[in-house]
C-alpha positions as YAML, in Angstrom:
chain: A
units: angstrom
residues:
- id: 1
  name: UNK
  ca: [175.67, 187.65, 166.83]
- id: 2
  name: UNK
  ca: [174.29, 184.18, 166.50]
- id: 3
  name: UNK
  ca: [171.57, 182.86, 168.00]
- id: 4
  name: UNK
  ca: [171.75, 180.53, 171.20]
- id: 5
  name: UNK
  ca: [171.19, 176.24, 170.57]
- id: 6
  name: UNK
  ca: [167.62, 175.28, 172.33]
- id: 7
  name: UNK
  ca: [165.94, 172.58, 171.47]
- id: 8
  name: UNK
  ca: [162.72, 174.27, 171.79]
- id: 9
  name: UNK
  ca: [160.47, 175.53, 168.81]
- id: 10
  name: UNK
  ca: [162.07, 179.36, 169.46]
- id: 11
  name: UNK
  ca: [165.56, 178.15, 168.65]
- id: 12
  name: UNK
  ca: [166.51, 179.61, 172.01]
- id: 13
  name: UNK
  ca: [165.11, 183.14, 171.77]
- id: 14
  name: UNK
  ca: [161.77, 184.14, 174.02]
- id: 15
  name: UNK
  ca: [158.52, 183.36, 172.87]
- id: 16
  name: UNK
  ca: [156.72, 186.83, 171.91]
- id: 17
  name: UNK
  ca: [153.65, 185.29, 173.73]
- id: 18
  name: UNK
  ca: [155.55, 184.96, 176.61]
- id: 19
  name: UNK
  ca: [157.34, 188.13, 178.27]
- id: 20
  name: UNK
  ca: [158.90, 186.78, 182.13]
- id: 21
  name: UNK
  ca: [160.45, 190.38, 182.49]
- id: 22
  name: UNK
  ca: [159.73, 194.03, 181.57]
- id: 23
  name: UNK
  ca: [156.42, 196.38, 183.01]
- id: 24
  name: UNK
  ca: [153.29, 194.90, 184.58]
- id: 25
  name: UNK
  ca: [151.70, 196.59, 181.98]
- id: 26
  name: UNK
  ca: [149.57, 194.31, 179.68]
- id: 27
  name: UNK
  ca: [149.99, 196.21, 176.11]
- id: 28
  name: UNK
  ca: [150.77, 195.15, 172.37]
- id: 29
  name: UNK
  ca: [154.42, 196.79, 171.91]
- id: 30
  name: UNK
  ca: [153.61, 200.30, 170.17]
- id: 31
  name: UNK
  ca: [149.93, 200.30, 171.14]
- id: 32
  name: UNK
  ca: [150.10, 202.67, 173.78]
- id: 33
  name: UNK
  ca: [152.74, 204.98, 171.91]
- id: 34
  name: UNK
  ca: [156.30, 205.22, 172.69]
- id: 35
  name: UNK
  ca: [156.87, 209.03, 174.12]
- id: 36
  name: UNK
  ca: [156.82, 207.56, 177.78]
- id: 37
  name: UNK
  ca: [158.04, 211.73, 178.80]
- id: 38
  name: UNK
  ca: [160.61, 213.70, 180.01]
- id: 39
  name: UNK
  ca: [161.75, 214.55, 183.48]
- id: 40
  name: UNK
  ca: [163.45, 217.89, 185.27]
- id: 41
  name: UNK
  ca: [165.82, 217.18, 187.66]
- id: 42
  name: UNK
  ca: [167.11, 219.83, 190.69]
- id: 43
  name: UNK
  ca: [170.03, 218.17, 192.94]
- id: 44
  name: UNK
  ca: [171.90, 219.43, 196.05]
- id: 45
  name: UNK
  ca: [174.64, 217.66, 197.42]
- id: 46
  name: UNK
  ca: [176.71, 219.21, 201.01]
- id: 47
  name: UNK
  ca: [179.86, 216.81, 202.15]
- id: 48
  name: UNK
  ca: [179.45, 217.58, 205.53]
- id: 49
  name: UNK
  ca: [182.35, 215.71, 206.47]
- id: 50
  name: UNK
  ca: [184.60, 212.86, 204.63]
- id: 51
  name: UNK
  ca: [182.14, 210.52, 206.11]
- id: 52
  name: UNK
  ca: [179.12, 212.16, 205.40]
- id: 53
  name: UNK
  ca: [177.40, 213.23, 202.08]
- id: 54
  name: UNK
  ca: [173.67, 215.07, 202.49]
- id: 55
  name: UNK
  ca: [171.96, 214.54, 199.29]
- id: 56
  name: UNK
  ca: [168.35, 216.36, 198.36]
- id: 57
  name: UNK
  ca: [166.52, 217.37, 195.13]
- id: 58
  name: UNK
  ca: [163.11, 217.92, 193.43]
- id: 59
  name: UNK
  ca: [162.57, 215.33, 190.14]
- id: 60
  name: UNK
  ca: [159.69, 217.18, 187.77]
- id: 61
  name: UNK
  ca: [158.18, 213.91, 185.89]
- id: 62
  name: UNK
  ca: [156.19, 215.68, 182.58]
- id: 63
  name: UNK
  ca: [154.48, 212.43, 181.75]
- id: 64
  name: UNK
  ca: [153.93, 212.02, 177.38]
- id: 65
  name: UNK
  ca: [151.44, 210.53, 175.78]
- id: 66
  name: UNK
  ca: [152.26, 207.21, 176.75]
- id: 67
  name: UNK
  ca: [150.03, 207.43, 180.06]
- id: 68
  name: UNK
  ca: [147.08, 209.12, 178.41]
- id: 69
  name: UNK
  ca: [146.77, 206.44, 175.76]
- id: 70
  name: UNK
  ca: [146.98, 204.08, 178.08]
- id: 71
  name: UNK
  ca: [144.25, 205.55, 180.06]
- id: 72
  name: UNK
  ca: [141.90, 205.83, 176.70]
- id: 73
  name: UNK
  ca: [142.76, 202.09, 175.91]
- id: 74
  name: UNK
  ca: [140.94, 201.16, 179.39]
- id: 75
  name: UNK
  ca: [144.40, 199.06, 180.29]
- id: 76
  name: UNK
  ca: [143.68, 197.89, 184.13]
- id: 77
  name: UNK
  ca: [146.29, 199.67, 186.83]
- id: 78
  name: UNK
  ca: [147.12, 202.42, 184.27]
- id: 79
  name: UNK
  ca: [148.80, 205.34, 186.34]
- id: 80
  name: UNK
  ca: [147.09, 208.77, 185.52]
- id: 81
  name: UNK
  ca: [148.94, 211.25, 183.23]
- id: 82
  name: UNK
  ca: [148.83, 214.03, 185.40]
- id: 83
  name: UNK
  ca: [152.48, 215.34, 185.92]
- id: 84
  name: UNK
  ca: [154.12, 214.68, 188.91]
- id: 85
  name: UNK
  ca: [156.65, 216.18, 191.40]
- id: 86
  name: UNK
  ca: [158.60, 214.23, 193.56]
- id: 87
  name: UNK
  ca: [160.82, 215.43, 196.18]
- id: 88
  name: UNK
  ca: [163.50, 213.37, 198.13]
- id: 89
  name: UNK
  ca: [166.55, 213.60, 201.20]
- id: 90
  name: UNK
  ca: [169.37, 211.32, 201.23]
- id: 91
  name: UNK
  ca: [172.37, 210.47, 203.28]
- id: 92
  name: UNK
  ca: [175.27, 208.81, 202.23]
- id: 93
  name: UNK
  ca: [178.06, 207.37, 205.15]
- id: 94
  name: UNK
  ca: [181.68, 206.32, 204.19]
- id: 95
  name: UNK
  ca: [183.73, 204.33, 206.19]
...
């Protein structure tokens, strides 16, 4: 793969200063770990008819070290790393 033409000091490739997408999160790469965690999933699905789909489930979120370093590290708007459930309903209409 080659690299794109730019005129600018970069050749074309992002500044490592400068980061215009990715988390709100204010971290060196690596700092906080990488082990972000792991999720458990439960999903239901019931075609009630060929135009509707009900949809529902329970998402376990088992949140790794990533949260708990970031916590230690005193990063601003850290979210805790207590594990979380979430729960959620869905419908779906075709036509």
């Amino acid at each position: 793969m080659s690299r794109p033409s730019s005129n600018n000091a970069s050749g074309g490739w992002p500044s490592p200063k400068t980061n215009s997408s990715g988390p709100a999160c204010k971290t060196r790469p690596d700092s906080a770990g990488k082990y972000v965690g792991s999720e458990l999933d439960l999903r239901l699905a019931w075609t009630v008819s060929p135009n509707l789909l009900l949809e529902g489930g329970w998402l376990y979120l088992i949140k790794g070290s990533y949260y708990s370093n970031l916590l230690n590290q005193g990063v601003a708007g850290a979210p805790n790393d207590k594990n979380t459930d979430y729960v959620f309903l869905s419908m779906r209409l075709f036509f």
